[in-house]
N, CA, C and O atoms as a DFTB+ gen file, in Angstrom:
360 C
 N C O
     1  1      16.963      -7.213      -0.724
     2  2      15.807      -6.393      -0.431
     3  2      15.080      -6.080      -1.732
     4  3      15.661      -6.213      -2.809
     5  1      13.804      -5.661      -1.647
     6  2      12.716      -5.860      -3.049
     7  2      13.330      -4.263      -3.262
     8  3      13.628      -3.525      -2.323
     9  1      13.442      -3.920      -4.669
    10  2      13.508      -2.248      -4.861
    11  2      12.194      -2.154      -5.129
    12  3      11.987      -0.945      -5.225
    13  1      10.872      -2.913      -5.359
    14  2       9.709      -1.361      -5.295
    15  2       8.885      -2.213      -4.106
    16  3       8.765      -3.433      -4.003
    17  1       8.460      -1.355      -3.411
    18  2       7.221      -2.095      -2.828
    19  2       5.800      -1.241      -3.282
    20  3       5.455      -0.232      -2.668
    21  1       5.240      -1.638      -4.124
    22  2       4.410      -1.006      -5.123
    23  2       2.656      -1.832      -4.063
    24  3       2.655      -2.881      -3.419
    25  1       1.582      -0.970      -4.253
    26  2       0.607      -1.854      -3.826
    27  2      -0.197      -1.595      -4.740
    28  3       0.303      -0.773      -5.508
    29  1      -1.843      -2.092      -5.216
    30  2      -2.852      -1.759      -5.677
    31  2      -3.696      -1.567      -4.702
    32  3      -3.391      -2.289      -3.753
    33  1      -4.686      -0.881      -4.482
    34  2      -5.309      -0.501      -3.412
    35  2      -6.563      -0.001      -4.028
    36  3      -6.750       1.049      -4.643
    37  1      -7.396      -0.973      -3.738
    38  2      -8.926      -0.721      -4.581
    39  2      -9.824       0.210      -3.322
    40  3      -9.804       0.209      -2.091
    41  1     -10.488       0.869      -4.239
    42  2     -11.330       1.911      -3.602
    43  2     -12.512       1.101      -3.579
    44  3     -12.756       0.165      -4.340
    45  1     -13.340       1.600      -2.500
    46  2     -14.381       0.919      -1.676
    47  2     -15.438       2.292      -1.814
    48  3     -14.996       3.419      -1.589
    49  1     -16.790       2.080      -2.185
    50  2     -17.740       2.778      -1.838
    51  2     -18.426       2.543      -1.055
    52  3     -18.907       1.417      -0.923
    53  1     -18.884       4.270       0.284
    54  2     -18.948       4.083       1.945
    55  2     -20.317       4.162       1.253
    56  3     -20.820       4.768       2.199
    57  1     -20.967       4.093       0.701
    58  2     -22.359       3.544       0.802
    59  2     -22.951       2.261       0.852
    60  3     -23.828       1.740       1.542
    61  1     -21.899       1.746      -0.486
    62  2     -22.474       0.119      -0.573
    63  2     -21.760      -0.834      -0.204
    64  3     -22.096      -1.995       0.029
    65  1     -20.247      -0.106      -0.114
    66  2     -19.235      -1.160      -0.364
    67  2     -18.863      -1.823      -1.641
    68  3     -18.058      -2.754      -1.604
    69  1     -19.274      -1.506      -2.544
    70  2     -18.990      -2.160      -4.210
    71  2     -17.485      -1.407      -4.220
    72  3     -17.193      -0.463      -3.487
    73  1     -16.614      -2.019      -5.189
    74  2     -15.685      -1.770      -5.835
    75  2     -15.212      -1.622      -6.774
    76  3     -14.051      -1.557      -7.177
    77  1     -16.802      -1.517      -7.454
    78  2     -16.799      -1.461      -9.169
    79  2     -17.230       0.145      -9.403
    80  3     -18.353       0.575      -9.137
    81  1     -16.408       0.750      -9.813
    82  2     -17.210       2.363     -10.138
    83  2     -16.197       2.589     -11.643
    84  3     -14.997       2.327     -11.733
    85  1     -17.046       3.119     -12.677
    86  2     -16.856       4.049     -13.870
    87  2     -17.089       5.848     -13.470
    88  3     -17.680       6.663     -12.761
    89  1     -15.990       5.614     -14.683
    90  2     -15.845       7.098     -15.096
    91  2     -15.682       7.484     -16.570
    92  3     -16.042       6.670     -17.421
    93  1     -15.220       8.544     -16.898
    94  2     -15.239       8.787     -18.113
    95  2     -13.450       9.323     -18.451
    96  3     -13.131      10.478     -18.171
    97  1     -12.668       8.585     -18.912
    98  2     -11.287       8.545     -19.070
    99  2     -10.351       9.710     -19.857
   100  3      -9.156       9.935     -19.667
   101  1     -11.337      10.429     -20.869
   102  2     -11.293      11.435     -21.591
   103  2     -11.093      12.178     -21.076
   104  3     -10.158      12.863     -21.489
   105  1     -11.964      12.727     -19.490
   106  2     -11.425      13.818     -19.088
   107  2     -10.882      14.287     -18.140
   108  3     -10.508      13.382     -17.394
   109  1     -10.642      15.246     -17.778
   110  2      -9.284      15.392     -16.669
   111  2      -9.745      15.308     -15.433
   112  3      -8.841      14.643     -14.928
   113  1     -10.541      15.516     -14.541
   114  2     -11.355      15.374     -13.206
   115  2     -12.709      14.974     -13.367
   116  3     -13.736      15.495     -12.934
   117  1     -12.533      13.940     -14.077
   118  2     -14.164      13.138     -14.004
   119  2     -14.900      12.395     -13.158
   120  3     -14.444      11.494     -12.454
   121  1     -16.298      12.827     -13.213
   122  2     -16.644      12.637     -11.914
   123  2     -16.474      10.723     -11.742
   124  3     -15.754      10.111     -12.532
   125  1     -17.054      10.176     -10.894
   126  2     -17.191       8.800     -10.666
   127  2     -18.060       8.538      -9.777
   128  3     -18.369       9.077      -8.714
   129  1     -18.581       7.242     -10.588
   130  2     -20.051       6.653     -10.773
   131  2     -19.741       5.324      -9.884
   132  3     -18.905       4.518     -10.294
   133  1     -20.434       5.112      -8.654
   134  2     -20.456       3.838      -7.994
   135  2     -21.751       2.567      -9.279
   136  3     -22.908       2.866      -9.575
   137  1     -21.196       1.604      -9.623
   138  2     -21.936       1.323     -10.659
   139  2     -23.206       0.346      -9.684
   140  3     -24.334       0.212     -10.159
   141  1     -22.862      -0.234      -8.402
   142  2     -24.309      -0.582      -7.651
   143  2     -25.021       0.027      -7.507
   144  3     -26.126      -0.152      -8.019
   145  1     -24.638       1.413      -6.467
   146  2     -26.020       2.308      -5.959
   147  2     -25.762       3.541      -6.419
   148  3     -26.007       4.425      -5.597
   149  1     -25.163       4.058      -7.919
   150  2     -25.528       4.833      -8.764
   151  2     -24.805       6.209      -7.814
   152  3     -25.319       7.258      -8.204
   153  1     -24.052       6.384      -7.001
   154  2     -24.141       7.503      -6.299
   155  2     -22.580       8.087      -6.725
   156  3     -21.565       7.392      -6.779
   157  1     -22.683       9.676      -7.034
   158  2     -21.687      10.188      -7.814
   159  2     -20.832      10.742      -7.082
   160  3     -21.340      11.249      -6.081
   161  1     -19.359      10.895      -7.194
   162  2     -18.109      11.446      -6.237
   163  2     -17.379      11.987      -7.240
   164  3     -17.492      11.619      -8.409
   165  1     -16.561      12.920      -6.835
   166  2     -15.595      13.668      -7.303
   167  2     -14.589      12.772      -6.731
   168  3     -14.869      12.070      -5.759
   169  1     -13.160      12.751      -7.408
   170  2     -12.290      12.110      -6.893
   171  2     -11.590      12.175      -5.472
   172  3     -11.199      11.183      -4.857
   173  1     -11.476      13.653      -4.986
   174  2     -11.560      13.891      -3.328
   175  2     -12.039      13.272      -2.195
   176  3     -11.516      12.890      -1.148
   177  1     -13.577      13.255      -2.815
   178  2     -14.657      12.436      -2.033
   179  2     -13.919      11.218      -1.593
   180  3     -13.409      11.006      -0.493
   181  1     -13.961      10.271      -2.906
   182  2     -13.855       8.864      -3.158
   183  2     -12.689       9.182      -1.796
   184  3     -12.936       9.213      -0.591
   185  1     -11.419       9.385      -2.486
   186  2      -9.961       9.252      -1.757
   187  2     -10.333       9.559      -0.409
   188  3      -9.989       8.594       0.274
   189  1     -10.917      10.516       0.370
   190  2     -10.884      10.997       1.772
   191  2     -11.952       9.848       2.112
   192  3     -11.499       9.265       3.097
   193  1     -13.392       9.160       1.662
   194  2     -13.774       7.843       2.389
   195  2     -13.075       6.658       2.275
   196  3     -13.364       5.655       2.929
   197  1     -11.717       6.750       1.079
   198  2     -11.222       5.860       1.840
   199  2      -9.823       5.818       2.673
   200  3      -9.181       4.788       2.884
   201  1      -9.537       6.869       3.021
   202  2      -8.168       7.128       4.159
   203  2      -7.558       5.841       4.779
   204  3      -6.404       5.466       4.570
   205  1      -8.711       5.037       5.777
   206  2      -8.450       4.383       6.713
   207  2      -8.226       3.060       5.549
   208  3      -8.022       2.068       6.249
   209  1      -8.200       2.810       4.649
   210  2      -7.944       1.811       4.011
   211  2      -6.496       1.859       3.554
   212  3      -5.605       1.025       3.716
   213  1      -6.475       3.258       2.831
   214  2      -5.059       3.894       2.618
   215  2      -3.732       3.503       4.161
   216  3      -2.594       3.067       4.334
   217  1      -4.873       4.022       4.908
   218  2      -3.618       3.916       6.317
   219  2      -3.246       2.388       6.399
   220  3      -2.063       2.175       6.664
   221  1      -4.003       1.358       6.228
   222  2      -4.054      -0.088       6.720
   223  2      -2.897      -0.412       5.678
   224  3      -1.974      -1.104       6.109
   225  1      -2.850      -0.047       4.539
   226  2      -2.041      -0.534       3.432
   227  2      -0.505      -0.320       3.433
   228  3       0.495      -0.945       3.081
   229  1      -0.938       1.366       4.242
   230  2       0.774       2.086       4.441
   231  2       1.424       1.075       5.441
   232  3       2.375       0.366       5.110
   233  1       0.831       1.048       6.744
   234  2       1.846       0.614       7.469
   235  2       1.903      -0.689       7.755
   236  3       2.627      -1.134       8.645
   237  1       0.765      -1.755       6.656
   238  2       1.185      -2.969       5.880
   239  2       2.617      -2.974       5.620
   240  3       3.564      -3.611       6.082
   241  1       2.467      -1.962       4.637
   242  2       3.891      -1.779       3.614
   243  2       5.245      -1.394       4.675
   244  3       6.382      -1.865       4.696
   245  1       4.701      -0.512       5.387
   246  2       6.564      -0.220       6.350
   247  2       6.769      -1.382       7.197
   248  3       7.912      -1.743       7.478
   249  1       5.465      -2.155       7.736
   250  2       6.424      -3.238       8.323
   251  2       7.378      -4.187       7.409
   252  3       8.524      -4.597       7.594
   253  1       6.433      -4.374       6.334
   254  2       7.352      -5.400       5.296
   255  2       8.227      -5.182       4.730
   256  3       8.857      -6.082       4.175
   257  1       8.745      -3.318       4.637
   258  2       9.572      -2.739       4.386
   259  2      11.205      -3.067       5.703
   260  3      12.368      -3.453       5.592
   261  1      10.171      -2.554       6.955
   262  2      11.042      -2.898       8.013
   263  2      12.181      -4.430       8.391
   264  3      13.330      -4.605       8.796
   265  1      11.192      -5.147       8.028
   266  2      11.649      -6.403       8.442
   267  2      12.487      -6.896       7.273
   268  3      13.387      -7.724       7.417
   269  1      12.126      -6.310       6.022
   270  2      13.345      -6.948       4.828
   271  2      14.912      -6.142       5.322
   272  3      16.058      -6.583       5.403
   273  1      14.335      -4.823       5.581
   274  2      15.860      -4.145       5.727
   275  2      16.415      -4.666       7.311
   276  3      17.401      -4.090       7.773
   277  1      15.848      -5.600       7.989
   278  2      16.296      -6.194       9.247
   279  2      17.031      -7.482       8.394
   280  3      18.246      -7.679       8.394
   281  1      16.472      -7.945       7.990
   282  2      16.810      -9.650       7.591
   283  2      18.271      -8.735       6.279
   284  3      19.363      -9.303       6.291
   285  1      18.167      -7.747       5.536
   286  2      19.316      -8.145       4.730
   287  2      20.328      -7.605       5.690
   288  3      21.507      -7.796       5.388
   289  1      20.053      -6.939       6.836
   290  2      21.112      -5.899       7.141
   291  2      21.988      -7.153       8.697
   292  3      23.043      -6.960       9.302
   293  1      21.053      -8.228       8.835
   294  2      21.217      -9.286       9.246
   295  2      22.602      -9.996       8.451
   296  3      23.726     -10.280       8.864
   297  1      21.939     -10.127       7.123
   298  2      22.786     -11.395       5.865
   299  2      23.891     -10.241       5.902
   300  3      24.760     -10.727       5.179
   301  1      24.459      -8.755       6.404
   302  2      25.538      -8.339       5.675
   303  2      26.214      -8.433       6.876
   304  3      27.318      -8.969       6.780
   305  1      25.814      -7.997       8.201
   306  2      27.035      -8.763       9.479
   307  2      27.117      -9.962       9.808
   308  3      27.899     -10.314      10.692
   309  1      26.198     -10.956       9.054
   310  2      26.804     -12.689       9.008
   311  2      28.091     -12.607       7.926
   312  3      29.230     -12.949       8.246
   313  1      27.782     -12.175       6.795
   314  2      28.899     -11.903       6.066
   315  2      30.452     -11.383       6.303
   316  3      31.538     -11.927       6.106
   317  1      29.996      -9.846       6.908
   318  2      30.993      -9.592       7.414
   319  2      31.568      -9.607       8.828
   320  3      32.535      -8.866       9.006
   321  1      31.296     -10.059       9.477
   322  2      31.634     -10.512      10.964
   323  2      31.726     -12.007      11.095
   324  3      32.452     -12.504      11.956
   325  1      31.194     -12.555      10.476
   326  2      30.585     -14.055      10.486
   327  2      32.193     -14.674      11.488
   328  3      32.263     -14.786      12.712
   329  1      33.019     -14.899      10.725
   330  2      34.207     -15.663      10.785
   331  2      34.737     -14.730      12.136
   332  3      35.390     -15.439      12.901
   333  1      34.640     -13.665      12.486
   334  2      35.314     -13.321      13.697
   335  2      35.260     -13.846      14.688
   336  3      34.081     -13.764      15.032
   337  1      35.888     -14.444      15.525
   338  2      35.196     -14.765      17.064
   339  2      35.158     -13.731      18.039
   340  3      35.288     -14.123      19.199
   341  1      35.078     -13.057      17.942
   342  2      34.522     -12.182      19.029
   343  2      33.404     -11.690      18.974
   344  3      32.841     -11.186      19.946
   345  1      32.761     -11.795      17.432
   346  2      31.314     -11.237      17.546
   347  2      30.624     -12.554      17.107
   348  3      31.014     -13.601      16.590
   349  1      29.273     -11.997      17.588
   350  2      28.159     -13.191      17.941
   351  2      27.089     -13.102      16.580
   352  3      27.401     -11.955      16.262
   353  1      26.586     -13.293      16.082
   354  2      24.955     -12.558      15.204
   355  2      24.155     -13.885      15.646
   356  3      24.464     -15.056      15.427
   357  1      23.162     -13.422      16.254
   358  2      22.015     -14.008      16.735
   359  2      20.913     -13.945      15.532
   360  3      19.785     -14.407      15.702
């Protein structure tokens, strides 16, 4: 099984759709600049228009989470049952 399931998850601006926005790195809650259509967000903003992108990514991630811990938890009763005859692993 993978130990991180890490994603990048680019933010989208609900005006234009660009994915290119600056800020100013120096300081601690700086605002941010959509660099197509110039239009300014606080970091709140940004994060709450994009939720539903956030959501698509999460439960991306738990299925692929799900199905690895199916397949190893699979490879450990082939392992350990394998040779028994009385049990089956399908």
């Amino acid at each position: 099984m993978k130990k991180e399931y890490s994603r990048r998850i680019e933010l989208i601006c609900p005006l234009c759709g660009s994915k290119l926005f600056e800020y100013d790195e120096q300081k601690e809650n700086p605002d941010i600049t959509c660099i197509s259509c110039k239009k300014i967000f606080k970091k709140d903003e940004l994060t709450e228009a994009n939720q539903e992108n956030f959501s698509i990514n999460l439960s991306e991630l738990h299925k692929e989470a799900k199905e690895d811990i199916a397949k190893d938890l699979k490879e450990i009763l082939k392992k350990t049952l394998g040779k028994n005859k009385n049990f089956k692993i399908k």
